[in-house]
C-alpha positions in Angstrom: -78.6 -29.1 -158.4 -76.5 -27.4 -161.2 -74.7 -24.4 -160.8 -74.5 -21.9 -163.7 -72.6 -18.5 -162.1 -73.5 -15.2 -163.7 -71.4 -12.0 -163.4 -73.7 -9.1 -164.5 -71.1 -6.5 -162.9 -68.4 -8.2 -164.7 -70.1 -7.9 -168.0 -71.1 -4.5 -166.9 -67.5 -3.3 -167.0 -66.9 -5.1 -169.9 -69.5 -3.4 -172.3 -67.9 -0.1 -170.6 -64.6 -0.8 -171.3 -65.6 -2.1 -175.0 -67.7 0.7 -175.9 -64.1 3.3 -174.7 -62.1 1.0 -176.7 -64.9 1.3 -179.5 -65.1 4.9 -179.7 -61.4 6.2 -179.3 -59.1 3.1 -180.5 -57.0 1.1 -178.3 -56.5 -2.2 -177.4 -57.3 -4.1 -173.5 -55.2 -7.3 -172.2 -57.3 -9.0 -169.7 -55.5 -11.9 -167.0 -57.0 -13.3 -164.6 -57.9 -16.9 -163.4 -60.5 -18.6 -164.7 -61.7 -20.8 -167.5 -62.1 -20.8 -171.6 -65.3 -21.7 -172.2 -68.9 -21.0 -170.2 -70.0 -24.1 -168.5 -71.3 -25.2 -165.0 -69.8 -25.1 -161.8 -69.1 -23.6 -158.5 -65.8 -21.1 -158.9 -66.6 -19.2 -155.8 -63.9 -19.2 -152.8 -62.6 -17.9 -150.0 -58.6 -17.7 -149.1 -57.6 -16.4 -145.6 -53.7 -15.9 -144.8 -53.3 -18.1 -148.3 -55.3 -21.2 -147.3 -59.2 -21.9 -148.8 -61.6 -21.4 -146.1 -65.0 -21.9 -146.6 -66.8 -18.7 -147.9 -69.5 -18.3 -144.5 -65.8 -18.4 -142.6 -65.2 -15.3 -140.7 -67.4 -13.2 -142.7 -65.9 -9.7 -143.7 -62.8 -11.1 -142.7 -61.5 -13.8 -145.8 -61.2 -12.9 -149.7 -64.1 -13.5 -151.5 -63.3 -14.8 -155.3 -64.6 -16.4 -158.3 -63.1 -17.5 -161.7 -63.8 -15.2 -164.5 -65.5 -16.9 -167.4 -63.5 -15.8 -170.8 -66.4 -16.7 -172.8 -68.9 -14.7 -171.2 -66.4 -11.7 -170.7 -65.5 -11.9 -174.6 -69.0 -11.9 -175.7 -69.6 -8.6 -173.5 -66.5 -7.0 -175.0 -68.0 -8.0 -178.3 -71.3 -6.4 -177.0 -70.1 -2.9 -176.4 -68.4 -2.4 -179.6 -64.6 -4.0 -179.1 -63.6 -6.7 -181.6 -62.4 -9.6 -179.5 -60.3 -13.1 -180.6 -60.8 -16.2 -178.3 -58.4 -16.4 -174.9 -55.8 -18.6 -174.5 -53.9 -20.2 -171.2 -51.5 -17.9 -169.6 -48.5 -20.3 -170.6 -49.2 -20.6 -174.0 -49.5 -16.4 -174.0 -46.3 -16.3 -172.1 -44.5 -19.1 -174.0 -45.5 -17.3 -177.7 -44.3 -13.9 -176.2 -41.3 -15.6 -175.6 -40.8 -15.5 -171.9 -38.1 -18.2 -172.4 -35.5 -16.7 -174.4 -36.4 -14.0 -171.7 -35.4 -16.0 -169.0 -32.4 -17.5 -170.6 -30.5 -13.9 -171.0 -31.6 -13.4 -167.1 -29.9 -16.3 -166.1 -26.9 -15.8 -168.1 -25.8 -13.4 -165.9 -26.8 -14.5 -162.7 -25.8 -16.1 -159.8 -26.7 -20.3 -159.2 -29.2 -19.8 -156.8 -31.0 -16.9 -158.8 -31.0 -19.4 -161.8 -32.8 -21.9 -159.4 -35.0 -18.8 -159.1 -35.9 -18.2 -162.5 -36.7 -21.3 -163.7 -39.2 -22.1 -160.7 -40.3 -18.8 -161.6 -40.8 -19.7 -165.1 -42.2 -23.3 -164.2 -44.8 -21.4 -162.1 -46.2 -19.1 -164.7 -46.2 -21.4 -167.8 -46.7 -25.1 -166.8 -49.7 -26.4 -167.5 -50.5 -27.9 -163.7 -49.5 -24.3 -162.3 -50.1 -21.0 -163.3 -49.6 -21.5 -167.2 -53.2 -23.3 -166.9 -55.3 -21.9 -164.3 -54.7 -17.8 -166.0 -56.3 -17.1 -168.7 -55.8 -14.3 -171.3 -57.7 -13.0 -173.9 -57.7 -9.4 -175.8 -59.8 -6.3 -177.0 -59.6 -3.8 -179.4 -60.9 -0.8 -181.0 -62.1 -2.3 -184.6 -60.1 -1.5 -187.0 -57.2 -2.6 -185.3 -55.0 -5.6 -186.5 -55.3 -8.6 -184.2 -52.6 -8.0 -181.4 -49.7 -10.5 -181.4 -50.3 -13.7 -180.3 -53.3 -13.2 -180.8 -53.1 -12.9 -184.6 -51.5 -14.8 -186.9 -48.0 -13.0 -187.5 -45.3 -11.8 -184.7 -44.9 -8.1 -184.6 
């Protein structure tokens, strides 16, 4: 009764991307929902007018998602020629690039009820029982290349 979801598309894409990124340099920032390591479980859902809905719901007629497994996606990068260093949550992304100070100079200047704004705002995208935990990030690169900031082990 285990679930084990494959993407083969997914990994497709990302030996495609890798071997681009391989061949003529560059680097790819990837964000999207889903989870650090591979493991079991269903991740499939469906969301209609922002509720979950069961996937058979109204077929044609709901969005049809999954969570993208960093692991898997990173050892396809890998695959295709990229050099790739392990993902991280959203919020601890966010948080190293320093979205904080960011959103101390926006609400310097701003009204009280735009304040209220940004920090939900920032709540939202770096708390770990939000956004901050559920998005993952994780990077590629030509090799070569010096591991991206925050990626690495130094700040630009």
């Amino acid at each position: 009764g285990d679930l084990w979801e494959v993407a083969p598309a997914c990994r497709d894409i990302a030996r495609t991307l890798s071997a681009r990124l391989a061949a003529a340099g560059g680097a790819a920032l990837i964000i999207d929902y889903g989870h650090l390591a591979s493991g079991f479980g269903d991740t499939v859902q469906a969301v209609k007018a922002h509720e979950m809905v069961a996937v058979t719901h109204e077929p044609g007629e709901v969005d049809l998602t999954a969570h993208v497994d960093f692991e898997d996606l990173g050892r396809a990068l890998g695959d295709g020629g990229a050099v790739t260093w392990p993902g991280m949550t959203q919020g601890a992304f966010l948080l190293a690039m320093g979205i904080e100070a960011r959103a101390e100079i926006l609400k310097g200047n701003a009204p009280t009820a735009a304040t209220r704004d940004i920090e939900s705002a920032l709540a939202r995208l770096t708390h770990c029982d939000q956004m901050g935990n559920l998005f993952k990030v994780c990077a590629a690169a030509g090799p070569g290349m010096r591991p991206p900031y925050p990626f690495g082990e130094t700040q630009p």
